[in-house]
C-alpha angles and dihedrals in degrees: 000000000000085000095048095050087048086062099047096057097047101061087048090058088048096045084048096056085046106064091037099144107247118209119246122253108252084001082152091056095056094032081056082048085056090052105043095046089049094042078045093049096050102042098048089041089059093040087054104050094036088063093038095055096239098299106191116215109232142043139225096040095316108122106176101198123213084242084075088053088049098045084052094053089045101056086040083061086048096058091040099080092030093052106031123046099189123110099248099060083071096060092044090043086056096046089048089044098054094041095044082043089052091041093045094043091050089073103052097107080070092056103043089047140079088212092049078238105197091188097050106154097221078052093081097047096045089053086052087048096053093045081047096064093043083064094044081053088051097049091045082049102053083047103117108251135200114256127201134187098279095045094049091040077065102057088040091056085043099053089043083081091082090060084047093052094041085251114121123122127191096257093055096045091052084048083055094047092053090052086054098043089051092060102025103104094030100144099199087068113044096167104045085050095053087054089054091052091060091040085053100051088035086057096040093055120112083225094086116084108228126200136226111283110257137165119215130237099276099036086052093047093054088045092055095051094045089049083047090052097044092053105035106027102082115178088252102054098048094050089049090050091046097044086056100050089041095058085043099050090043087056089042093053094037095061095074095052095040096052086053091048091053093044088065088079096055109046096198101053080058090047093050094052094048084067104043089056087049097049095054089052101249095113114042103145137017093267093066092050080055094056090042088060090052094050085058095045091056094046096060095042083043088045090043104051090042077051096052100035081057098048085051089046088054096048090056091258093137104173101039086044086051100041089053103044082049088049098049100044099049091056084049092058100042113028101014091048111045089056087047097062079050094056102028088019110208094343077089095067093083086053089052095043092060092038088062093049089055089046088055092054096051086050093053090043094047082048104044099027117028097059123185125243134239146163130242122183111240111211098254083065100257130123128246134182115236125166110256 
């Protein structure tokens, strides 16, 4: 029986490594694909019908919902990989699934209330959450992770699809020929090794037609960019430019809760904004004055740190400028935010559209500009500081 168990368990263990989920080669590009398309789909969705005054599709009774277009676009993106192989179905499966999952998601006021309120005010901020939590996915996604033979077999087989299209460039096939040298004396796995050793000497064959090297649309058109920022974005430029929008977002942040501060002192102008909250519908209960207080208690922390990272920009404090304007954008776009589609609804898109531009541009600076330290012996024995 001991024998037996041992078996046992020792086939589970195999089946379980097995089935061990493996991360898909370039996974964070279509997973981008899936939120741009969905940011795409809600926001032009809202924009349309916004300029065309709600207009409903039907007649007689028949009112065919937007919902119906983006359940269709989601079950084409489920066929697509089930039916089609090739790289690009990928791609196309992640630009219909973001737009059927934004189409679908708009709607969600209609399904989370008695009435099928299409305006409901929790609607706006639910939609932000769940694109939220794409982009936590996507973060998680770009993280370096640890690869071992089987997982990088994967990405091999799947790249082996250019030879078989007639598609393989030289840069490709060098790219190939790293992901086998990497695995191809790991000892735990002798027989996937022994199948990277073939594959090698089969793509290394001159045997295979390679094509010219070429960067598609989207790879030449980050290149570019990346050649654009390299020539044109100096230091000084970009903390000027920074300095500026920060003082300008923190003035911006600050107006709501000012007003309200000021309107302390004249008891009908808050009244008066009491109702008019009440009246558009943003505040029915206590509880959504209580949430409105926190929104305003987010924006002035939110206004005060962008106005002090840029007073420390502007004094030639670069990290702790930097550090801050990250810090207080990042709690715009995720806390602040999120109460604020609540409060203005997607009016705020626009708001958290610039602020992501801003927080772009304190990214680029902290990378290019703020380099780390640290410390190479020289061969006389001293110690000097060189970027990494």
């Amino acid at each position: 029986m001991g024998d037996m168990d041992d078996v046992d368990n020792l086939l589970n263990t195999s089946l379980h490594r097995i089935r061990k989920p493996v991360q898909r080669n370039n996974a964070e590009r279509f997973l981008l694909y899936t939120l741009i398309s969905f940011a795409a789909s809600v926001s032009l969705t809202r924009l349309f019908l916004e300029l065309t005054g709600y207009p409903q599709l039907g007649g007689g009774g028949l009112h065919i919902a937007h919902v119906l277009w983006g359940g269709l676009l989601l079950f084409i993106a489920a066929l697509i990989p089930i039916l089609f192989a090739n790289r690009w179905a990928y791609t196309l499966d992640a630009i219909f699934a973001g737009a059927g999952v934004g189409l679908f998601i708009d709607e969600v006021g209609k399904f989370i209330t008695q009435t099928n309120n299409y305006f409901y005010p929790p609607a706006a901020p639910i939609i932000y959450a769940f694109f939220l939590l794409i982009v936590l996915v996507y973060v998680r996604l770009r993280r370096p992770r640890h690869l071992d033979t089987r997982s990088e077999l994967y990405a091999i087989l799947e790249d082996m699809e250019e030879i078989l299209d007639h598609d393989l460039t030289e840069d490709e096939r060098e790219s190939l020929l790293e992901r086998m040298d990497r695995i191809e004396h790991d000892p735990s796995s002798p027989d996937l090794t022994r199948l990277v050793k073939e594959l090698k000497d089969f793509v290394s064959s001159n045997a295979i037609e390679l094509v010219p090297n070429r960067r598609g649309v989207i790879d030449r058109g980050i290149q570019k960019t990346r050649q654009f920022a390299r020539r044109w974005v100096k230091q000084r430029d970009l903390r000027l430019a920074l300095i500026i929008a920060l003082i300008a977002m923190g003035i911006w942040v600050l107006q709501n809760p000012a007003l309200i501060f000021l309107s302390i002192f004249y008891p009908s102008v808050l009244q008066q904004v009491v109702a008019e909250m009440v009246s558009d519908g943003i505040v029915f209960a206590r509880s959504g004055l209580i949430w409105f207080e926190v929104e305003l208690a987010l924006q002035t922390s939110v206004g005060l740190t962008l106005l002090i990272s840029a007073i420390f920009l502007a004094v030639g404090k670069d990290r702790r400028g930097i550090g801050l304007s990250y810090l207080g954008l990042l709690l715009s776009l995720t806390m602040a935010d999120l109460l604020m589609f609540y409060i203005n609804q997607f009016s705020t898109i626009v708001t958290a559209i610039v602020q992501f531009c801003v927080f772009m541009g304190v990214l680029y600076y902290r990378n290019h500009f703020l380099h780390h330290k640290v410390r190479f012996p020289e061969p006389e024995g001293e110690f000097v500081s060189k970027p990494e």
